[in-house]
Every structure is written in C-alpha cells, then in structure tokens.
N, C-alpha and C positions, 0 to 999 in steps of 0.2 A: 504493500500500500504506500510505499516511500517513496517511491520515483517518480511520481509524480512531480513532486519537489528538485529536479534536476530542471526542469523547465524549459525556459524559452532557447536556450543558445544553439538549440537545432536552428532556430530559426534566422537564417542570413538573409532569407526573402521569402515575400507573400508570394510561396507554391500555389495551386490553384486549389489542391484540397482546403489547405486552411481560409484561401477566398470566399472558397464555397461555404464553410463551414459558420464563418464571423456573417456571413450573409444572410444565412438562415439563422443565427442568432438573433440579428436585428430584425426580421420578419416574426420570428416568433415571438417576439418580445414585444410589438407593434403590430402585426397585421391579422388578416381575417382567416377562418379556416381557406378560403380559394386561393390564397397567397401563399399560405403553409404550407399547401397542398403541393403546389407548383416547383417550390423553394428544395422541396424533400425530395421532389423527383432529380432537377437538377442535380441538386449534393449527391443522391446514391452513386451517379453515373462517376463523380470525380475524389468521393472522400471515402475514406476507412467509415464503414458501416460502426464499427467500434465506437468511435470520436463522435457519430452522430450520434448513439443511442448515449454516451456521458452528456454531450448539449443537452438534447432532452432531459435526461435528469437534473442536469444542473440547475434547466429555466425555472425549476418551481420558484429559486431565491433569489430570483430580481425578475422574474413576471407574476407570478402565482401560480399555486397548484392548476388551476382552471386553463389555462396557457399550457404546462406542462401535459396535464393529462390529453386535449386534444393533440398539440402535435403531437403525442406517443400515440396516439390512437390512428393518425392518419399517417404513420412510420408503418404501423402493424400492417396497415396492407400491402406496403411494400417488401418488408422486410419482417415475414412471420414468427422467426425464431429470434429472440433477442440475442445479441453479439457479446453482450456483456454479463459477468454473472454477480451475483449480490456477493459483496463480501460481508464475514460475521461483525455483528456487531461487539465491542469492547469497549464500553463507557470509559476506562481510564486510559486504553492505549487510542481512540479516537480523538477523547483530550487533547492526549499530549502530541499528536498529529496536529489536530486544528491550532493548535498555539505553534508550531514551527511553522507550520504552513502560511498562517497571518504574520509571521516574524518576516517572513521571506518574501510579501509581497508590500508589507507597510513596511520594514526597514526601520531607520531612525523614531518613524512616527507610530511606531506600534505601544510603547508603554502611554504616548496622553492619546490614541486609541480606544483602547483599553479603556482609560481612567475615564473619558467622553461617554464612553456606551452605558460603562457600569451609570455613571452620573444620570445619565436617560430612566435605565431602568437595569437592574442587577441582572434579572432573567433574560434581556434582551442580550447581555454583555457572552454569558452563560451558552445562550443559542448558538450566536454568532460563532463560538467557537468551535461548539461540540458537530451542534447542526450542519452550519454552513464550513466552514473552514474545515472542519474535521471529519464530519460524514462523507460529505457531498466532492468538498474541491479536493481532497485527499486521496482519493478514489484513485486507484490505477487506471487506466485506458485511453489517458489524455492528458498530457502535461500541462504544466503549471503553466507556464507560456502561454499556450491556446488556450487554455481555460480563462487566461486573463484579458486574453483579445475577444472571446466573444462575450466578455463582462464589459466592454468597451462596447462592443457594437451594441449589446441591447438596455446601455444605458444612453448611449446616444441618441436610440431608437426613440426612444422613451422620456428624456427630456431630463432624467436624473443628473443634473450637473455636477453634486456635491460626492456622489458617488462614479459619474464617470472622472472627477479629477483623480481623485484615492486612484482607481481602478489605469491608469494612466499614468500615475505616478509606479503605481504596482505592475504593469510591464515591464518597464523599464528598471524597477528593483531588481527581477526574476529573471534579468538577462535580455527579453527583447531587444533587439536594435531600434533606432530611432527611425530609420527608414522601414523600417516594415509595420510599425504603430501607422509613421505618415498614411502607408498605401492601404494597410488595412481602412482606414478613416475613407479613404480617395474611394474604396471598393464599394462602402455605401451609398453610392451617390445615387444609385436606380434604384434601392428599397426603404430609403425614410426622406421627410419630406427637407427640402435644400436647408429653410430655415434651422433647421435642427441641426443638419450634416453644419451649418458654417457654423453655429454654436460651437458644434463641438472639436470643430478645427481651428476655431480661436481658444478656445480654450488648450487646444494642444498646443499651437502655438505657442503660448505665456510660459506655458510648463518648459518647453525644448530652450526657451530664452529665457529662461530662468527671470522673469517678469513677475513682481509680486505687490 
C-alpha cells in the first residue's frame, strides 16, 4: 500500500493516458451522466483500466459519493470485472499511511494543516487523514502524482480555489514537474467552462512565481 507514495517523478510529461485520465477527473467532478459516459469511453481506449477504476474511487472526496457511484456505475458496463481489489482494512496502519501520505503532498504546510482542520472540527481533522489520505489516496494502483493531478483537474472543475491551491502546491511537493501541472491545466480546456480553466491558471500562475 506504500508506493503509492513514490509519486509523481515518472512523470517528465503529460503521456496521453494521464491526459485522458485528469480529463475524466474534471468531467466527473462537473459534468452530467452523457458526458461521463462519453469521457469513460474515451479513457478505456488510452488509460490503464486500473488508474481509472482508483479515479473513480477516489471522486467520492472532492465530488461526493452521488458522482462516484454513477461514474462506477457507467465504468460497469464497460469494464464488468473491477481491475482493482479492496485492500484490508487496519485502522492504525491506514493512520499512519494517511499522515505520511499528507506529509508528502502538504510539505512545510502540513503541521498549521493539521492545527486548521482540527480548529474547524477534530473529526473533520481525524477523517481527512484516516478517510481521505489514508484509505482512499494511499491505495496502491495509482501514484501519488496522478492522484494529485486529477485532485487539480476536478477542483478546477468545480470552482474549489482554496483546495485547488493546496492541491497545486501538492504536485509539485510529490515530484511533478512544473510543465506537466502547466499542460495538465492546458488539457482542460474542452471539458470545464474557460472562466474556470483561467481561474485556475492564474492561480497556477502566482504559485510557479512564487506571487503572494
């Protein structure tokens, strides 16, 4: 379940499976079942069947469960037998996954983090690690890297600014290079609406120019 955590430095350049991949992230995180629909066809023909069925799982924690279970459900007719298999659960070693795993893509900004979330709400703090960090992004079948690029695409989608900055800044912790963040952003251009995509390419912007 670790290797995940090796992350992005495969990545020298936006290949076409992870285009396809950050594409359908943003569609499913923003669009309608006939877009989903369309989005899955494409992806089968150019991405690891694997990497698509961890998106899917991953969308419940930045679209909602309602989001994740349709696209899983419109994957099943294409793809009958799931690619990936459950791994067991272990309340203290998923912990202690989700805290390395948030260490490695917040960096410096992980302990006031931390102190942010608990300050919201303890259980919120608690989730985020075991839940999302430790269940979900910890998961073998997809590195740390793409999992961070389609946390990019479908906050982008979505209009989430304060969580596509983190998630941007958390590329580029985990290894990404700065040109394949750029092109991944360039890739959405035909699936969320402009206004959104220049949001969120000013805001890359500020980040790569260290603007504050």
């Amino acid at each position: 379940m670790s290797s995940t955590a090796a992350a992005g430095a495969t990545l020298t350049r936006l290949d076409d499976a992870t285009r396809s991949l950050v594409r359908l992230s943003a569609v499913l995180a923003s669009s309608g079942e006939e877009d989903v629909r369309a989005e899955l066809q494409r992806a089968s023909k150019t991405t690891s069947h694997e990497w698509i069925e961890e998106l899917l799982l991953q969308t419940y924690l930045f679209a909602g469960f309602p989001r994740a279970l349709n696209g899983m459900r419109e994957w099943r007719r294409l793809a009958a037998t799931p690619a990936s298999r459950e791994v067991a659960f272990d309340y203290e070693q998923i912990k202690a996954l989700g805290e390395r795993t948030c260490a490695l893509v917040y960096g410096s900004m992980y302990d006031r983090l931390r102190q942010n979330v608990r300050d919201l709400h303890p259980v919120l703090d608690e989730w985020m690690i075991v839940e999302g960090y430790g269940k979900v992004l910890s998961r073998p079948g997809l590195d740390l890297g793409r999992r961070e690029l389609c946390i990019v695409a479908a906050c982008a989608a979505t209009a989430q600014d304060r969580q596509l900055q983190s998630h941007l800044h958390g590329a580029r912790n985990v290894g990404v290079p700065e040109p394949v963040v750029t092109a991944v952003l360039e890739s959405l251009r035909e699936v969320i609406p402009e206004k959104r995509l220049s949001r969120a390419t000013r805001l890359w912007d500020r980040i790569r120019n260290d603007v504050h």
